[in-house]
C-alpha positions as a Markdown table, in Angstrom:
| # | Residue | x | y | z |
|---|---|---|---|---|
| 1 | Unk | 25.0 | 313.8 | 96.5 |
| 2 | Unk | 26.3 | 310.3 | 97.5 |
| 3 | Unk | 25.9 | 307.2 | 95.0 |
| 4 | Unk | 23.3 | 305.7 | 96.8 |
| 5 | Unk | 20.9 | 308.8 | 97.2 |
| 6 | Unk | 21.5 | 309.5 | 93.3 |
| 7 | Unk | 20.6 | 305.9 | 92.6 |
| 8 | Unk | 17.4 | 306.1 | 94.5 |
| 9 | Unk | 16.8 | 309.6 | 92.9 |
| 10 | Unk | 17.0 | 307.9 | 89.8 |
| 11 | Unk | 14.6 | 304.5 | 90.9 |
| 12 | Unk | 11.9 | 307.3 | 92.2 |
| 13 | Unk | 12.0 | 309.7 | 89.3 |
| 14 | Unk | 11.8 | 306.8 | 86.8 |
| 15 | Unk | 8.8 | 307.1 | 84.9 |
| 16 | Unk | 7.1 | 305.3 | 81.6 |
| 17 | Unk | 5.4 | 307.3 | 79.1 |
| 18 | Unk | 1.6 | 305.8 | 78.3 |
| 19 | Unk | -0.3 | 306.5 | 75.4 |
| 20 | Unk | -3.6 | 305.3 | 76.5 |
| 21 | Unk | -6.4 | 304.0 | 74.1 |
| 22 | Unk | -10.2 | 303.7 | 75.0 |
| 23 | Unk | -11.0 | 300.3 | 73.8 |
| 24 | Unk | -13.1 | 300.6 | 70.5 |
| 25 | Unk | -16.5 | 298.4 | 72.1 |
| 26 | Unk | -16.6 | 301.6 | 74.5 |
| 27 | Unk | -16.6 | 304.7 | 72.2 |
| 28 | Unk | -19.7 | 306.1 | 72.2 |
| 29 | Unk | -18.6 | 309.5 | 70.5 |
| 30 | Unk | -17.6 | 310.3 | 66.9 |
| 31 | Unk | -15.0 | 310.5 | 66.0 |
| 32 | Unk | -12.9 | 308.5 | 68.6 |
| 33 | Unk | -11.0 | 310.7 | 71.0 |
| 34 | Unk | -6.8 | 310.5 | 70.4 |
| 35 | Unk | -5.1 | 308.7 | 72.8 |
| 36 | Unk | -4.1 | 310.1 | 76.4 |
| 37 | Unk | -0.6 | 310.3 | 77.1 |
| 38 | Unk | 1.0 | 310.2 | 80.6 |
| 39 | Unk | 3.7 | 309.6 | 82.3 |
| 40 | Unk | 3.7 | 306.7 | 85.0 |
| 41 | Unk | 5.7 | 306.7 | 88.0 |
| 42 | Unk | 7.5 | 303.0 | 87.4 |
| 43 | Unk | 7.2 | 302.7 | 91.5 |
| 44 | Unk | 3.3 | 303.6 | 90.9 |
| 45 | Unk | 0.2 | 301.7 | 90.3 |
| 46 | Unk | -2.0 | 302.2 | 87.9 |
| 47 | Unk | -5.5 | 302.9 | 89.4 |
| 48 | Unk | -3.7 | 305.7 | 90.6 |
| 49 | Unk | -3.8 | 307.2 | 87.1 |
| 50 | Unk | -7.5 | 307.0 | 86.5 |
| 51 | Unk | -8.0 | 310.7 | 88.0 |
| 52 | Unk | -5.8 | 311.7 | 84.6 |
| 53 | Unk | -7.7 | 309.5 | 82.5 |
| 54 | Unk | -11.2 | 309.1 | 82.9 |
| 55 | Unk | -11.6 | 313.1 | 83.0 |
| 56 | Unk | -9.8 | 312.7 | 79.4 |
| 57 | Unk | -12.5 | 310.2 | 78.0 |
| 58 | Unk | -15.9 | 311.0 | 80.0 |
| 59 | Unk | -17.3 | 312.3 | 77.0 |
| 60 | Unk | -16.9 | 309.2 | 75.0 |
| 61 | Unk | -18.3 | 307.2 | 77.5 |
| 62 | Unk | -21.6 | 305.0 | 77.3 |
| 63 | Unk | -23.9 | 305.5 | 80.0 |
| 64 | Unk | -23.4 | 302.9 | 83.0 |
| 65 | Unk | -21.3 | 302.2 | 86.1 |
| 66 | Unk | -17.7 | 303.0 | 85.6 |
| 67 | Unk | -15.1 | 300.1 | 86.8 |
| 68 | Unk | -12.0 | 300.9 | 85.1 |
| 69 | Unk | -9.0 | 298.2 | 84.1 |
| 70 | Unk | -6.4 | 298.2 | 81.5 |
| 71 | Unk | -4.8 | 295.6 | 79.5 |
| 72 | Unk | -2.0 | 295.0 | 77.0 |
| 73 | Unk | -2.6 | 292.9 | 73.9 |
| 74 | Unk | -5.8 | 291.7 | 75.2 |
| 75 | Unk | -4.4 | 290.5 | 78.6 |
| 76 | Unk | -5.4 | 291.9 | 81.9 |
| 77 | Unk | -3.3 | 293.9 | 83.8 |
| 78 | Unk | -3.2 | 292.9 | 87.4 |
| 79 | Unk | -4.0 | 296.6 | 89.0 |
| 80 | Unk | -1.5 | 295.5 | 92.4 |
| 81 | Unk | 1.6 | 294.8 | 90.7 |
| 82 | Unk | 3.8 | 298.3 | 90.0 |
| 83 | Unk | 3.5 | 299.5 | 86.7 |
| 84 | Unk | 7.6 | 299.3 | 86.1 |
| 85 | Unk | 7.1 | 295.5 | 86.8 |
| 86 | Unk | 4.0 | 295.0 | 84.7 |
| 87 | Unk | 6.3 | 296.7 | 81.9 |
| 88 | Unk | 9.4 | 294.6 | 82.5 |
| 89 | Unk | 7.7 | 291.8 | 82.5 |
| 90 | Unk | 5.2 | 292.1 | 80.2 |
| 91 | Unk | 7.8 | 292.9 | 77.5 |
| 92 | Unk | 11.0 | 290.9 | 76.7 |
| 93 | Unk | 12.2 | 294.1 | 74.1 |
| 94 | Unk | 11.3 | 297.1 | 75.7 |
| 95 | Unk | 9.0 | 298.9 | 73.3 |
| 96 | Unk | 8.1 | 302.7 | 73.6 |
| 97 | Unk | 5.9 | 304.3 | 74.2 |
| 98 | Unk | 3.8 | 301.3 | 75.6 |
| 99 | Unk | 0.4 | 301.2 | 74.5 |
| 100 | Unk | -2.0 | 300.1 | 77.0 |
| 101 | Unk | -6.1 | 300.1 | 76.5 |
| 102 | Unk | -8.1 | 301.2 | 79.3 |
| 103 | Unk | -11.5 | 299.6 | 80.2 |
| 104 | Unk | -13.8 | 302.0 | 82.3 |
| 105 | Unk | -16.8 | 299.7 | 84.1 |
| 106 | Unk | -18.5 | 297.5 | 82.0 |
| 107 | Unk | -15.0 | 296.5 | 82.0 |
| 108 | Unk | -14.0 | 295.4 | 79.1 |
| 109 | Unk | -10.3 | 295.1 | 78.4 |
| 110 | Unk | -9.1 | 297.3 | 76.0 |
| 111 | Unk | -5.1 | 298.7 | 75.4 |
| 112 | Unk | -3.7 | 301.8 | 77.3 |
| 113 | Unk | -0.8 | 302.9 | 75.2 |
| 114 | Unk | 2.4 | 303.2 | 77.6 |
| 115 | Unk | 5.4 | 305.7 | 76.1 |
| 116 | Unk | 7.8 | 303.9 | 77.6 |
| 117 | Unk | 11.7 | 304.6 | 77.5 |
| 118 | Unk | 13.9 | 301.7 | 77.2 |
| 119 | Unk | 16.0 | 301.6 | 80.9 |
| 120 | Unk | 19.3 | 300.7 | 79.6 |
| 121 | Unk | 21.3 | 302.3 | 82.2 |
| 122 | Unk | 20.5 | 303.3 | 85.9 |
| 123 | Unk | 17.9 | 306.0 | 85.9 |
| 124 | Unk | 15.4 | 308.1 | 83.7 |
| 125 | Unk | 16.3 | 311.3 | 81.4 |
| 126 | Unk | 14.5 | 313.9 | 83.0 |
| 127 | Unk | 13.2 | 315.8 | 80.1 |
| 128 | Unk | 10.4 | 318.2 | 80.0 |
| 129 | Unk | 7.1 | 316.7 | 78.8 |
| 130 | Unk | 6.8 | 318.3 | 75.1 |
| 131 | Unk | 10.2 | 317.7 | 74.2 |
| 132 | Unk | 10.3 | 314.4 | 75.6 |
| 133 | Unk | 6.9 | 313.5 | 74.0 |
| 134 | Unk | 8.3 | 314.9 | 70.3 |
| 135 | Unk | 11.1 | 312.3 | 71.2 |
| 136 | Unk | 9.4 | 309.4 | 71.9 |
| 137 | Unk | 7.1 | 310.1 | 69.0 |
| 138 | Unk | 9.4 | 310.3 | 66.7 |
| 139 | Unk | 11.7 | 308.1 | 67.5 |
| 140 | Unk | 10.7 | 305.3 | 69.6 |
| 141 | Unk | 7.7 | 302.5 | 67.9 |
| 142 | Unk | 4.7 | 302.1 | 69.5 |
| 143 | Unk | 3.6 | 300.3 | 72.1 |
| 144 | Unk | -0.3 | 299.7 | 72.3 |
| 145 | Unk | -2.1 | 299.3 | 75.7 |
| 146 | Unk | -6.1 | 299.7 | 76.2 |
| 147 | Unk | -8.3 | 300.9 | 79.0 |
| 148 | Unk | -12.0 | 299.6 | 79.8 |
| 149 | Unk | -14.4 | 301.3 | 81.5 |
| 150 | Unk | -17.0 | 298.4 | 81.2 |
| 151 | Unk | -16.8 | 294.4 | 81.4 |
| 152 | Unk | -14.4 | 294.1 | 84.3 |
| 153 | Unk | -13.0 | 290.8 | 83.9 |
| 154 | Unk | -13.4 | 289.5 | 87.6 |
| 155 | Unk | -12.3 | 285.7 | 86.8 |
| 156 | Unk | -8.8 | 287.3 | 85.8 |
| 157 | Unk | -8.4 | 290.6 | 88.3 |
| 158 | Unk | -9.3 | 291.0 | 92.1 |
| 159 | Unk | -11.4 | 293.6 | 92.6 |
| 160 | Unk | -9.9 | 297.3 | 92.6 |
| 161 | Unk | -11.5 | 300.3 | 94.0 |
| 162 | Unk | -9.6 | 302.6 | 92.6 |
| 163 | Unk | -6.9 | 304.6 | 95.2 |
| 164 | Unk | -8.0 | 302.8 | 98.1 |
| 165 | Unk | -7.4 | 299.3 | 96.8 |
| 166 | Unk | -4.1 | 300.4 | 95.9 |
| 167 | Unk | -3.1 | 301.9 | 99.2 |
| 168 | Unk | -4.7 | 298.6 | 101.0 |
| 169 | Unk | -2.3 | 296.7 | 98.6 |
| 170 | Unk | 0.6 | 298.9 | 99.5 |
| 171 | Unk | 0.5 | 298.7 | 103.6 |
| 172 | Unk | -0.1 | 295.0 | 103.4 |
| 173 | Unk | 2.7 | 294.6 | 101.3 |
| 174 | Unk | 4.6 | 297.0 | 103.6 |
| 175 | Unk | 3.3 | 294.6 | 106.7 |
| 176 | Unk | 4.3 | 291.3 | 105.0 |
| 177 | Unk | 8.0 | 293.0 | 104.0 |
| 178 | Unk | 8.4 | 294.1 | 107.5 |
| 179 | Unk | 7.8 | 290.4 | 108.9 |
| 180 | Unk | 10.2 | 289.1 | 107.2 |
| 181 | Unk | 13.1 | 291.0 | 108.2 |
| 182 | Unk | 12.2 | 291.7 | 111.6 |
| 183 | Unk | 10.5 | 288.5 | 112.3 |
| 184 | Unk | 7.1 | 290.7 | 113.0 |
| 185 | Unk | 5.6 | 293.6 | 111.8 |
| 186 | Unk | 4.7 | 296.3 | 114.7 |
| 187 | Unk | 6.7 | 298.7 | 113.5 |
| 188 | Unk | 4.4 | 299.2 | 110.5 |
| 189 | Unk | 1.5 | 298.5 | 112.8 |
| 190 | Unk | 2.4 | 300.9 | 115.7 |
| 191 | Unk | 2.2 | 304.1 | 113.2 |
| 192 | Unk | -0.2 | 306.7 | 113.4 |
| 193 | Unk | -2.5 | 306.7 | 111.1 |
| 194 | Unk | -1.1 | 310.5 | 109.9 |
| 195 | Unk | 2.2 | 308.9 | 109.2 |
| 196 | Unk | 0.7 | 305.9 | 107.0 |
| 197 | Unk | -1.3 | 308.5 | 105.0 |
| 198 | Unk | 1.8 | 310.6 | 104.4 |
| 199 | Unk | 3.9 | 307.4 | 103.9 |
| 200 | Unk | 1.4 | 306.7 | 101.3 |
| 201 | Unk | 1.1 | 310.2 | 99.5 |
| 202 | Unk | 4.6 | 310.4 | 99.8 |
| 203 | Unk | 4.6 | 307.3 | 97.5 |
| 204 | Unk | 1.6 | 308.6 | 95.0 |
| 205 | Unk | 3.5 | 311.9 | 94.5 |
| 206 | Unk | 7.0 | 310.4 | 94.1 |
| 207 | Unk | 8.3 | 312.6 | 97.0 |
| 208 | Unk | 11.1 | 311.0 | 97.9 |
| 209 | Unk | 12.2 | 313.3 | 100.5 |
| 210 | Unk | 9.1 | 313.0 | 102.5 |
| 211 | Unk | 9.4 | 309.3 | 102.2 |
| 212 | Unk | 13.1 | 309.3 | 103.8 |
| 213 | Unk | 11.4 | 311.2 | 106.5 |
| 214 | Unk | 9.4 | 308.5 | 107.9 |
| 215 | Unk | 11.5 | 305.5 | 107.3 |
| 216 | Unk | 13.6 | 305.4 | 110.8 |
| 217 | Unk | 10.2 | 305.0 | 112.2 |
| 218 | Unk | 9.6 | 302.1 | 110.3 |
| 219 | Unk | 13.0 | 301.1 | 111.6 |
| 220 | Unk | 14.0 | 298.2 | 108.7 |
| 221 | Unk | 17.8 | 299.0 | 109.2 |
| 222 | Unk | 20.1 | 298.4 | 106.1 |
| 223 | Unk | 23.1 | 296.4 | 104.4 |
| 224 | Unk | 26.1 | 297.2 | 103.9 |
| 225 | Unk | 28.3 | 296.1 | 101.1 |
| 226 | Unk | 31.9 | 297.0 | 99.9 |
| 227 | Unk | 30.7 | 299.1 | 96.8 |
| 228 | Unk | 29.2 | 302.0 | 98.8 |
| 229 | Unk | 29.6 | 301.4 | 102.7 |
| 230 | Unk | 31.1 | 304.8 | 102.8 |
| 231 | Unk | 28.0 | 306.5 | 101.3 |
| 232 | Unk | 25.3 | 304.1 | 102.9 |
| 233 | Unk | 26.4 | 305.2 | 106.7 |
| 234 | Unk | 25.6 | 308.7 | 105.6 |
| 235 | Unk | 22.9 | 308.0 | 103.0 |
| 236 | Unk | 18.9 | 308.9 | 104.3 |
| 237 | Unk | 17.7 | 306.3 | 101.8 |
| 238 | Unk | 19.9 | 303.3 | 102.1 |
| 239 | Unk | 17.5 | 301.5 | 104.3 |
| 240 | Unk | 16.3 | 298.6 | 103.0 |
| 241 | Unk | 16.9 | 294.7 | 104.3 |
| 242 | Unk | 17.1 | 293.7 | 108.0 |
| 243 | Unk | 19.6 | 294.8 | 110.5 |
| 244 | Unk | 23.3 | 293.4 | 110.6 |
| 245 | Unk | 25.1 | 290.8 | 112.8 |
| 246 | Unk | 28.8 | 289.9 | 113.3 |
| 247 | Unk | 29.2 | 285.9 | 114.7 |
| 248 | Unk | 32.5 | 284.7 | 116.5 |
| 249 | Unk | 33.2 | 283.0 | 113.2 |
| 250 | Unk | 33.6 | 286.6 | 111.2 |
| 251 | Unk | 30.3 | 285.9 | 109.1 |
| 252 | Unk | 28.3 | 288.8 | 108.6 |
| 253 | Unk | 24.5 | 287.7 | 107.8 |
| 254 | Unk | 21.5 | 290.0 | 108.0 |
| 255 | Unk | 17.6 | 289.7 | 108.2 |
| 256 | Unk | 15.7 | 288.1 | 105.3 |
| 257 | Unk | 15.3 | 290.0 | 102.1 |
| 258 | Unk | 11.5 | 290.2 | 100.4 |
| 259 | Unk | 11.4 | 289.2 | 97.2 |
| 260 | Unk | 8.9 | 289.1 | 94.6 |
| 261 | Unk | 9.8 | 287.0 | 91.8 |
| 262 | Unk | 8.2 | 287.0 | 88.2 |
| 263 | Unk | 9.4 | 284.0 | 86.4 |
| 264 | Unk | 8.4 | 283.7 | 82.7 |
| 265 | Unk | 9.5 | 280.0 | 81.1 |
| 266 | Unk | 9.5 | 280.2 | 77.0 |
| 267 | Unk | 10.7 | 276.5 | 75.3 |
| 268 | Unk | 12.8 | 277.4 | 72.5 |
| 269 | Unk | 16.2 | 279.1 | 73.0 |
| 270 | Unk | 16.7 | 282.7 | 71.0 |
| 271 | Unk | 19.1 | 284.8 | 69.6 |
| 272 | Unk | 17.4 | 288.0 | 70.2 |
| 273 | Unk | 14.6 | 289.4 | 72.7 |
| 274 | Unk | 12.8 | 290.7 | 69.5 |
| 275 | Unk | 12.0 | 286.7 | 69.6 |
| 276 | Unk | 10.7 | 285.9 | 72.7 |
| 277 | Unk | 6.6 | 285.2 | 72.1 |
| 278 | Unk | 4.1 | 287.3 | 73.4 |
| 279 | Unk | 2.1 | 286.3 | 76.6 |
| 280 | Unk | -0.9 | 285.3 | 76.1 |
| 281 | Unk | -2.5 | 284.4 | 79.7 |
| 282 | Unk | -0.9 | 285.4 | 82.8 |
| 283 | Unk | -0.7 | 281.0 | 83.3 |
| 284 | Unk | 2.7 | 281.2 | 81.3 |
| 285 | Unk | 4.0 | 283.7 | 84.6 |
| 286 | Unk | 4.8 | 282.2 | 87.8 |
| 287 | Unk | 4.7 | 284.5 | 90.7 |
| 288 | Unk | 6.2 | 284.0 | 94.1 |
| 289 | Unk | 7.5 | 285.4 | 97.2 |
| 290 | Unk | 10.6 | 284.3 | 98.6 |
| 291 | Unk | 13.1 | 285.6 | 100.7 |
| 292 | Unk | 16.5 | 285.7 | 100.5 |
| 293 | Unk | 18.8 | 284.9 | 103.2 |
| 294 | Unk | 21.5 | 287.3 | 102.9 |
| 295 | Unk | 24.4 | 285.3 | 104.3 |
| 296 | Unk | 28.0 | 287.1 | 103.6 |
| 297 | Unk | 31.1 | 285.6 | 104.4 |
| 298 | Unk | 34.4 | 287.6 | 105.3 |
| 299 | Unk | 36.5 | 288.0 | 101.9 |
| 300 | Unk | 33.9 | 287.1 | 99.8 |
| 301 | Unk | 30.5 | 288.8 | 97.7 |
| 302 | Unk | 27.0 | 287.9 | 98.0 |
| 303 | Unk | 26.6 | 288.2 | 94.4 |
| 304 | Unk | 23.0 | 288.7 | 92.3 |
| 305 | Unk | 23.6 | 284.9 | 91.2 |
| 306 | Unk | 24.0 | 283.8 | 94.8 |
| 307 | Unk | 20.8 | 285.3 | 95.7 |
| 308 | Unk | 19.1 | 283.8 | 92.0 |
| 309 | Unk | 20.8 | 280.7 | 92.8 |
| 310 | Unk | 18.7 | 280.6 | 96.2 |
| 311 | Unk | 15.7 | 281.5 | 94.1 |
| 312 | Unk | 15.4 | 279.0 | 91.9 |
| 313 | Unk | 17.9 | 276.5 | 92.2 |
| 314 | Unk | 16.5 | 274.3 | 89.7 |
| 315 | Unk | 18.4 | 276.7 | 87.2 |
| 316 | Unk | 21.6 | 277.5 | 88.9 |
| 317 | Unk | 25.0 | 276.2 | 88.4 |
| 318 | Unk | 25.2 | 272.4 | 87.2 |
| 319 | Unk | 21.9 | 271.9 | 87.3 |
| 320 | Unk | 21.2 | 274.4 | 84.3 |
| 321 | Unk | 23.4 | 272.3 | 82.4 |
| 322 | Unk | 22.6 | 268.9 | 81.3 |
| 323 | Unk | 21.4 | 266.3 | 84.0 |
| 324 | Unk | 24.1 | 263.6 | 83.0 |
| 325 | Unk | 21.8 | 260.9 | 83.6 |
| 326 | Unk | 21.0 | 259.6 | 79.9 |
| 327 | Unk | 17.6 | 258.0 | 79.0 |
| 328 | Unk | 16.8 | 254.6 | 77.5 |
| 329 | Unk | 17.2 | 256.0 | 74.3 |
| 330 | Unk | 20.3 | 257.6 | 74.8 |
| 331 | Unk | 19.0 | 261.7 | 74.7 |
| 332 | Unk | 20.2 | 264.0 | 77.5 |
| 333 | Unk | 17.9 | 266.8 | 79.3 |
| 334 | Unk | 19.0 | 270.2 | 80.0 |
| 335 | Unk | 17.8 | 271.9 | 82.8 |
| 336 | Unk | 17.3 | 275.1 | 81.3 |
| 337 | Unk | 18.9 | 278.2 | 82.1 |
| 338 | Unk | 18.1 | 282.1 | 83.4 |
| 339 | Unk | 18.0 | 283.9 | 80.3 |
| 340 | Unk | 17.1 | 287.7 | 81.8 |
| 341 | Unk | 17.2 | 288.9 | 84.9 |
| 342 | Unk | 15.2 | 292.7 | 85.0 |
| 343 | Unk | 14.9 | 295.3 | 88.4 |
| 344 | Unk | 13.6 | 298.3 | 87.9 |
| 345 | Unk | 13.9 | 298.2 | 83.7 |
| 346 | Unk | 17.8 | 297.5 | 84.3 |
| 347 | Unk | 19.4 | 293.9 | 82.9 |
| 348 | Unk | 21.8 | 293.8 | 85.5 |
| 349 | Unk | 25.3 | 291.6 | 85.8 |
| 350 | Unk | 24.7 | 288.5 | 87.5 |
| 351 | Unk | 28.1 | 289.7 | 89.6 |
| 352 | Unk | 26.6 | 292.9 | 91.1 |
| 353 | Unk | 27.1 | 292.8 | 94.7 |
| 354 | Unk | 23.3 | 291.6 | 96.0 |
| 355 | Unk | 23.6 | 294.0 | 98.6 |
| 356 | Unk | 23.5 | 297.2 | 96.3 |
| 357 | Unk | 20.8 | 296.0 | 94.7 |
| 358 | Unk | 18.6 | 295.5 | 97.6 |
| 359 | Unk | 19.9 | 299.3 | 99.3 |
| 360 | Unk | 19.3 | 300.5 | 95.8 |
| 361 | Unk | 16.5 | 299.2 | 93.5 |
| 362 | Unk | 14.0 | 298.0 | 95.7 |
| 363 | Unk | 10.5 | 299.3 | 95.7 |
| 364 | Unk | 9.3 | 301.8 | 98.5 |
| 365 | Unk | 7.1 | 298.5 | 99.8 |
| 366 | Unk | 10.5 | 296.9 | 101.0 |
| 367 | Unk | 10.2 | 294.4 | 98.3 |
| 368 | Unk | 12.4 | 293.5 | 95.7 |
| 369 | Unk | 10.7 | 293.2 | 92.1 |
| 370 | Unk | 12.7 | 290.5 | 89.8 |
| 371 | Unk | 11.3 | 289.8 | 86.4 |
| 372 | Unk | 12.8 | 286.7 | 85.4 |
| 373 | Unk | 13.2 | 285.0 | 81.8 |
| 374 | Unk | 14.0 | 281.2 | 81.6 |
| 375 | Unk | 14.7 | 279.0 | 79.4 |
| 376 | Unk | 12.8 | 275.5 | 79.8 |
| 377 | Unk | 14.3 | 272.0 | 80.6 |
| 378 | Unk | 15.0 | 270.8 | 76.8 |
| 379 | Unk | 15.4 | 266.8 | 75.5 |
């Protein structure tokens, strides 16, 4: 198998194990049912779990409308962001499993109990569920998530109706991705309506196969990078970013890449991410789309940090030191700095050649996911 259909084996087979809690306000059986546990696809979203959840707890339930959302230490999950991202970012130190609660329609947010494996290397041990769940329990902590069926909080969350609001998410995503490499989005728009759906369960069953299948008729093209040119002109699944152009002046520069950036700003420095406070309103996360514009010049690397450079500049090279410019009374400010920098549950090396990251670790959407810790200007 060449490297780059290994590493995408290992993106699409990555998985975090849930222990899921019905929030207390919502249990209307004695005694409380235990806590489900399942394992979701990091790529995945999580309405698409309610089938394997609200069959679990439908005899606990009050009577009423179900509207099912989930939240983690009392705040809302946002339903459209992948579930590896909510984790990544939602969590400075990985903790396993992760405990979420799920709210089922009077929405009220409760904690779903996510299992979750720490990523500290590319990919996901592939153990089978009972052995892997004795490991987790026994070694891992607890992390405590909680599920609502009742009190959807609409002033937080966008409405979700379950699998369809998730596959809506996913082809406008898909659309937006495809417009910026290509500079339109017909591709995506000129499918049949059979290949979207089997794009899309191709994506809900983590068949990555299937998914390879489809992709030249999304036509996105790919990078190429001096790590693994040799295995991407062969590779099925190296096919993300725009297509490739050679100028007179022997620069190589390709399409724009998507990127959606997750930037969490804390005010202290810390030693360890044991430190880093917990979130306690989605206002301390700024979210924003921004391409990158993959510009490569002969003999030298489009690194990670060129492409985090571009993203936030107000944090790159001298100007994440100190501004120089001292104030009336003499003090200094520092710019701040990028503490950690997550993709797919991986810290990567700032020096990683951008373009493997992008042929590797983006999400079947075309986007790249970047959770981001910073550390604030200081005085």
């Amino acid at each position: 198998m060449a490297a780059n259909e290994e590493a995408m084996k290992y993106v699409w087979e990555g998985a975090i194990p849930l222990q899921i809690h019905l929030h207390k306000s919502e249990v209307a059986s004695h005694p409380a049912p235990p806590p489900a546990l399942v394992l979701a696809p990091r790529i995945g979203y999580l309405p698409l779990l309610v089938p394997l959840i609200k069959p679990y707890f439908k005899d606990s339930l009050p009577p009423g409308e179900d509207s099912i959302w989930f939240d983690y230490k009392g705040v809302p999950l946002k339903w459209y962001i992948p579930t590896g991202v909510l984790f990544d970012l939602l969590c400075a130190e990985s903790e396993r499993p992760w405990n979420l609660t799920v709210t089922f329609l009077s929405l009220y947010l409760s904690f779903i109990s996510f299992f979750c494996l720490r990523d500290t290397e590319l990919g996901y041990t592939n153990l089978s569920f009972p052995f892997y769940l004795l490991l987790f329990l026994r070694v891992l902590e607890t992390f405590y998530l909680q599920i609502h069926f009742r009190g959807y909080p609409s002033n937080v969350l966008i409405p979700c109706e379950g699998e369809d609001s998730a596959k809506w998410n996913f082809v406008n995503s898909l659309k937006e991705a495809a417009y910026i490499i290509n500079g339109n989005c017909k591709n995506v728009m000129n499918m049949s309506q059979s290949d979207q759906e089997d794009l899309w369960t191709s994506v809900m069953n983590g068949d990555l196969d299937a998914y390879t299948r489809l992709l030249p008729k999304l036509k996105m093209g790919n990078i190429e990078d001096e790590f693994s040119r040799k295995e991407s002109l062969s590779s099925p699944v190296s096919r993300q970013g725009g297509g490739t152009e050679i100028d007179v002046a022997g620069q190589v520069k390709t399409a724009r890449i998507p990127v959606r950036l997750y930037v969490r700003s804390v005010s202290q420095n810390f030693e360890n991410l044991e430190d880093v406070p917990e979130i306690d309103t989605w206002d301390e996360i700024s979210y924003m789309n921004r391409p990158v514009e993959f510009l490569k010049e002969k003999g030298k690397c489009f690194t990670l940090r060129d492409a985090m450079e571009s993203l936030l500049p107000e944090y790159s090279g001298d100007r994440a030191q100190t501004s120089g410019e001292e104030e009336a009374d003499g003090s200094q400010e520092t710019r701040g700095e990028i503490k950690l920098v997550r993709i797919q549950g991986i810290e990567l090396k700032l020096e990683i050649p951008f373009s493997w990251v992008v042929n590797n670790l983006m999400n079947p959407e075309f986007y790249l996911h970047i959770s981001v810790l910073v550390i604030g200007p200081q005085r």
